[in-house]
N, C-alpha and C positions, 0 to 999 in steps of 0.2 A: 272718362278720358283722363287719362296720365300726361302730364308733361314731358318731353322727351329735352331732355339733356346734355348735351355735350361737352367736354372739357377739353379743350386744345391748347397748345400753348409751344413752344420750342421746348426741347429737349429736357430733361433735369429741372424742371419749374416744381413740381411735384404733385403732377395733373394723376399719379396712380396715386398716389397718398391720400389727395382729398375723394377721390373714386373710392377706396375703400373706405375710412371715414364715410360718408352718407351710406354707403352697402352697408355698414355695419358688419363688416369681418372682412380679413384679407384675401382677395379675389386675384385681384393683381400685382403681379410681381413687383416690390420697388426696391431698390438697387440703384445708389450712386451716380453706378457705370452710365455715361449718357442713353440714350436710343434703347434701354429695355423693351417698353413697350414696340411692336409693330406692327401687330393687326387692330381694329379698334372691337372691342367689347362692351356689355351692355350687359346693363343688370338691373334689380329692381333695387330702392333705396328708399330713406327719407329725411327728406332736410324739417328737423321738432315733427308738427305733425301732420308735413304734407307730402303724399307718397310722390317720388319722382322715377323715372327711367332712365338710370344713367348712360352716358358714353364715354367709356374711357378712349382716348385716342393716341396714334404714334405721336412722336416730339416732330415737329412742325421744320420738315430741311425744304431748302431752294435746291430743289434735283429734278430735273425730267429727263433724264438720260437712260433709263431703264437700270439701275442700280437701283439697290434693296432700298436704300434712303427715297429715290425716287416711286418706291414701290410703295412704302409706309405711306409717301405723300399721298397716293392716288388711295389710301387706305385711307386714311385722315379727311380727303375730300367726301369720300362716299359717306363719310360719319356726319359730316357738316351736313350734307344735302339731305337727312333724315334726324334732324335734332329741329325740335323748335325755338330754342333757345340757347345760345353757344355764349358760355363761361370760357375767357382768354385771358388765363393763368400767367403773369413775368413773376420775375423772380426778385423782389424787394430787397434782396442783398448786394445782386448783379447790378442791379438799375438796369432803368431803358435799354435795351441793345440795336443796333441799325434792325438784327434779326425780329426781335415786335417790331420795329416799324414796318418792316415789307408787310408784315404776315396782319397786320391789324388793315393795310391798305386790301390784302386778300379777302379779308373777313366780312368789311365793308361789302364789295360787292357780290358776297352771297345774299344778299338782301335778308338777312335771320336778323334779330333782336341779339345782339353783343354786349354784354358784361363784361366787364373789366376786373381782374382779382388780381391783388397783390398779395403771392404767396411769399410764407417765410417771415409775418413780419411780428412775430414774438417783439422784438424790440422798437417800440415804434421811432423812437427820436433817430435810429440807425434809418430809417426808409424815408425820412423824408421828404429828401432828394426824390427819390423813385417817383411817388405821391405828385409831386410839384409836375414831375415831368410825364406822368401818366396822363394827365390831363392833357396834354396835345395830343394825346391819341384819339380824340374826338367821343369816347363812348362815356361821358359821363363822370359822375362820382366814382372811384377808383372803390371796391371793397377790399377793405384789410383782412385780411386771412391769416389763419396756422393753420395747415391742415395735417402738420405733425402734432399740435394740440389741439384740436379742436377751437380755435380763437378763430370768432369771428362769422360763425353761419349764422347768429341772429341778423346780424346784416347782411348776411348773403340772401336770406328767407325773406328781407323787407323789400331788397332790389327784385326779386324773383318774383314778389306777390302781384303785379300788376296779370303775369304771366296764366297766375294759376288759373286752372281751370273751375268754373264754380260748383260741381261735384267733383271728387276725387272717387273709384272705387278704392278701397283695400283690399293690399293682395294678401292671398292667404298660402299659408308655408306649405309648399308639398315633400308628402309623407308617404312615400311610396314602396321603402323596403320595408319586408317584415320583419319584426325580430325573433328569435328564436324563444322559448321559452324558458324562462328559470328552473333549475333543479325544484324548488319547491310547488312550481304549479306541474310541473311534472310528476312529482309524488302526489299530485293532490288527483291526478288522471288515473291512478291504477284502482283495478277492481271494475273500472266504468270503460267500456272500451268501444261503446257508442256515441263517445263524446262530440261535440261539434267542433271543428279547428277554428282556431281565434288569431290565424293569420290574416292579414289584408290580402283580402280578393283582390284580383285585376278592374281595375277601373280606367272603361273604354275613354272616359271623355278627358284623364290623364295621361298626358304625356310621356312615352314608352322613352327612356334613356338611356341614350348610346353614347359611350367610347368608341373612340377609335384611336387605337393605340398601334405602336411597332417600333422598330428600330428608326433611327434617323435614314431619311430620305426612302421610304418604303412607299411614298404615296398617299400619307393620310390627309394633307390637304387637299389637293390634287380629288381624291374622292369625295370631300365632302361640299369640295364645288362642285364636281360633277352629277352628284344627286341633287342638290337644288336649284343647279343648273343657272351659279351665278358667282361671279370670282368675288366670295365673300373673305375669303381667308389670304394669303398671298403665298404663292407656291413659285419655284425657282428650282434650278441645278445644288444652290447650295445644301449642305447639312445644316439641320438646327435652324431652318428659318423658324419657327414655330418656337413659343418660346411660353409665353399663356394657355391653358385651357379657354377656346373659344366655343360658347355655347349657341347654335342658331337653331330656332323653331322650324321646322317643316311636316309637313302631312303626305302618308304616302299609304293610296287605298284605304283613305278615308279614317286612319287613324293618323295623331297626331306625334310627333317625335319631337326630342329635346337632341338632335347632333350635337357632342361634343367632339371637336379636333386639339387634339393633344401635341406635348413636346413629343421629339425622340426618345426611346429607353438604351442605353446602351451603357455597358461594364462599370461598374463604379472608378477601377484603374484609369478609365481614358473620359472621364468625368473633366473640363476644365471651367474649375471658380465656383463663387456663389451663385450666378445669375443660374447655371445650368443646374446645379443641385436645387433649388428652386423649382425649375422649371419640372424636375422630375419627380419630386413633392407634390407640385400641382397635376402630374399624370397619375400618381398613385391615389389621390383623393378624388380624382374624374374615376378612376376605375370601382372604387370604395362605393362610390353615389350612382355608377349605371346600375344600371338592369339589365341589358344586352352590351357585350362589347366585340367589339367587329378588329381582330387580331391582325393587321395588315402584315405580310411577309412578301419579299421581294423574292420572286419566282425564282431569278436569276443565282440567289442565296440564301435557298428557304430552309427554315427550320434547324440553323444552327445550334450551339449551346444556348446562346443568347435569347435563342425566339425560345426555345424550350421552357427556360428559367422562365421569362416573361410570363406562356402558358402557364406555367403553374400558378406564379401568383394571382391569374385572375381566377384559376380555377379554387384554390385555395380562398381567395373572396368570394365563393360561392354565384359567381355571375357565368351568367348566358353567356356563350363562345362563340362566336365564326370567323374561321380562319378566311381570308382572302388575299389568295396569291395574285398578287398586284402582275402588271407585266407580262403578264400570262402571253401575248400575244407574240412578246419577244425569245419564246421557245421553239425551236424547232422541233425535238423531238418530245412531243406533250404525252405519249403513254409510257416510255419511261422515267420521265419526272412524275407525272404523278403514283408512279408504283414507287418510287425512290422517296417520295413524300409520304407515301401510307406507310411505310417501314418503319421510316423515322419515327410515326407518332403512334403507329404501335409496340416502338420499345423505347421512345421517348415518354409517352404518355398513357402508360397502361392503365393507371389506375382510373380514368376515364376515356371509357369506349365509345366509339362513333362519332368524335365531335366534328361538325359539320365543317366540310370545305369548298369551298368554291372560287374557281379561277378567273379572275376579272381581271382589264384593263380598265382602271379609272382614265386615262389618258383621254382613250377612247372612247369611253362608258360605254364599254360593252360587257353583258350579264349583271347588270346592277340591278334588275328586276329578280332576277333570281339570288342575287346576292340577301335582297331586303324579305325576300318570302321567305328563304331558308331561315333567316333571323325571328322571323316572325312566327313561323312552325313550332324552333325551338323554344321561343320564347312561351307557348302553350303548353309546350312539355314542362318549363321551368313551372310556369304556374299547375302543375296537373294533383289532383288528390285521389287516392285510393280507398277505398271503403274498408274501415278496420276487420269486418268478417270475412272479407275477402281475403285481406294481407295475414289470419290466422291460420286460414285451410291450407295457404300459401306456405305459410311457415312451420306446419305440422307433417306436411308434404316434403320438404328442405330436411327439415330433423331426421324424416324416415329415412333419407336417402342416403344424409349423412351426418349424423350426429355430431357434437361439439366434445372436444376430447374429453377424457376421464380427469376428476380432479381426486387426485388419493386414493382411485379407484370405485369411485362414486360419479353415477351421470350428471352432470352440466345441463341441470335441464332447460332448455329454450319455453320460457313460460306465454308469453302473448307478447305482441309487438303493434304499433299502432304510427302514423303519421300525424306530427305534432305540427307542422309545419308545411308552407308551401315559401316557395322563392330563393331557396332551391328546394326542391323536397326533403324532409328531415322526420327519421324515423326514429325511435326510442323501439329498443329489445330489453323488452326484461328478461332475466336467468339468475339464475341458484346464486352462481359464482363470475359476475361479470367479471373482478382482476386476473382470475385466469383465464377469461376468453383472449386463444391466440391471435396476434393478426390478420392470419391468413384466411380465419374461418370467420373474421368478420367480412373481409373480400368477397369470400364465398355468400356471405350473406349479402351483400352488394350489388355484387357482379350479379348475383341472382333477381335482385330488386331491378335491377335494371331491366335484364331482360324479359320477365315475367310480364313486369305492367309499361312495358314501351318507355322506358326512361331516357335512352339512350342518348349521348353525345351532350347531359348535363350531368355538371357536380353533384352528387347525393351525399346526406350525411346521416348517418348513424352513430345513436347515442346508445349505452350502453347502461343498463340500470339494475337492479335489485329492487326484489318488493320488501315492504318491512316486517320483520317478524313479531306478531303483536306480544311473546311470550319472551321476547328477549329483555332482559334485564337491564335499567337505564342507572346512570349515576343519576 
């Protein structure tokens, strides 16, 4: 058992600063601007050498009026009611505000074990005050903190120790994409083309990691409460509620999933400030780290320049696709939209064929079963390996049909080809003269890999190589 954590505090105290500090790397956004945070987040950490589960949470408003501010609050609430211990961050520069006073009288009657932190206080003789008057808050010795310097978690670790747990597990890092291989263990494969691949296998009892990415307001929160069938995230009319990658566990047909709900991606041009350039930094490193990404497009405006470009770049990270046109339900005529959608991503997205669509209402959660199959299918195809005597007959068969151009009028000869790689699948072609193999006839070699051994609707990559000539002459 792990401790569960939470850090609360009003606005700007700098409850994401010390959230990253214990994570040990920046997770959450921190930014000035008041009310960054507003969903609350959870991550694994450790205060010296006790593992903890953190909680970052929204900044602490008096709003119940169904306003975003009142939305964070009931966000901030759900985080309190699953923390065992609630760290209540003021801000030692501010001093006391009437705002800790309400909110420490809230805190109280969650009936949790409350700590009291005073953030900010690099300069002690400056907090004094603060210190003198934290103590009417009823929790206690006040702990001094920096949690822009790290000052101050050996005291945070002695108030905490009553808490701990008397076994701790250690969590262990998951390593779940493969990497591709270096040029030099790839020269080290030729000649041997019964080699074993030394990519990571699928491992059932790891968590399969999903994006869920789009444009602003396409629906990505909206469905990642609707699959775990719980208003984990906070969804609304506005644009850009979403501002963190929020990560939540669920298990579906008895495997288990890491959901990530992402910011909005939208045009660098109509980008406004730091917090949202951030925000889209942490969509592009959620997309880096899946394994599956689930492409949300608004039915209503699918597939424009914008969702295209997007496509690409996950495709270009070599991840698992599934487009889901959100809304679906608010079409009237749904056999010409989606022939107007297959157009699109056949001359939007040629260089990868088939990739998988399926039209859901998150609203509604309707076809979200099939939404997570289809994911799941592809997801087998991502992970799939071809046997090298196979991909030779394959590729002897391809030559015959149609050979790779003339170089000075000498054949380009296609020598043996092998899969080095699974996650996405990754092929090495040896030949005579790989820098004059053209584009098109590596496509052809592709486009044929796909079709051949059922590839269809994932990234493939094709490396390009020479074998060495033992009689050439070296400095």
């Amino acid at each position: 058992m792990i401790l569960r954590l939470a850090i609360v505090g009003r606005p700007n105290v700098g409850k994401s600063t010390l959230f990253n500090r214990l994570a040990g790397k920046r997770l959450a956004i921190v930014d000035d601007t008041p009310g960054v945070t507003r969903d609350w987040r959870e991550a694994e950490g450790y205060l010296l050498d006790q593992p903890l589960t953190l909680i970052d949470t929204a900044g602490l408003e008096d709003s119940t009026d169904g306003s975003i501010e009142s939305r964070m609050r009931a966000q901030t609430d759900e985080a309190i009611a699953r923390a065992d211990v609630i760290l209540f961050l003021i801000d030692g520069r501010a001093g006391l505000t009437p705002l800790d006073e309400h909110f420490a009288g809230v805190l109280r009657k969650s009936k949790k074990p409350v700590l009291l932190g005073v953030n900010k206080s690099e300069n002690e003789k400056a907090v004094q005050s603060t210190i003198a008057e934290a103590y009417a808050l009823g929790f206690g010795d006040p702990v001094m903190l920096s949690a822009a310097h790290g000052d101050g978690l050996h005291d945070l670790y002695q108030a905490l120790e009553p808490y701990f747990p008397e076994e701790a597990n250690d969590n262990e890092e998951d390593t779940s994409s493969a990497s591709i291989l270096s040029d030099a263990q790839i020269d080290a494969l030729e000649g041997d083309l019964d080699f074993e691949l030394t990519a990571e296998e699928d491992d059932p009892e790891k968590p399969i990691k999903v994006a869920i990415v789009g444009r602003p307001n396409a629906g990505k929160s909206t469905l990642l409460n609707a699959l775990i069938e719980d208003n984990r995230v906070m969804v609304g009319p506005e644009a850009g509620l979403t501002r963190d990658a929020i990560a939540v566990d669920w298990s579906y047909e008895g495997r288990n999933f890491k959901l990530v709900d992402t910011a909005g991606l939208r045009k660098k041009a109509r980008m406004q400030g730091a917090i949202e350039k951030m925000s889209v930094e942490d969509t592009m490193r959620a997309i880096r780290l899946a394994q599956i990404v689930i492409f949300m497009v608004d039915a209503n405006v699918m597939m424009e320049k914008q969702d295209l470009q997007i496509a690409d770049h996950i495709l270009n990270e070599g991840r698992v696709m599934v487009i889901a046109v959100n809304k679906w339900d608010e079409i009237k005529n749904k056999k010409e939209a989606l022939e107007e959608l297959q157009y699109k991503l056949d001359t939007g997205m040629a260089q990868v064929r088939g990739v998988p669509v399926v039209p859901i209402s998150a609203l509604h959660g309707r076809h979200l079963g099939k939404l997570m199959d289809t994911a799941l299918r592809t997801y087998e195809t991502w992970n799939a390996r071809v046997a090298t005597g196979k991909l030779n007959r394959w590729l002897t068969g391809m030559e015959q049909k149609n050979p790779a151009p003339l170089v000075s009028g000498k054949p380009n000869r296609l020598k043996y080809i092998a899969q080095i790689n699974t996650r996405p699948p990754t092929f090495v072609l040896w030949i005579s003269q790989p820098k004059e193999l053209p584009a098109n006839y590596k496509r052809y070699i592709t486009n044929g890999l796909r079709e051949s051994f059922g590839l269809m609707g994932i990234p493939i990559r094709l490396l390009v190589r020479t074998s060495k000539n033992p009689y050439e002459k070296t400095k």
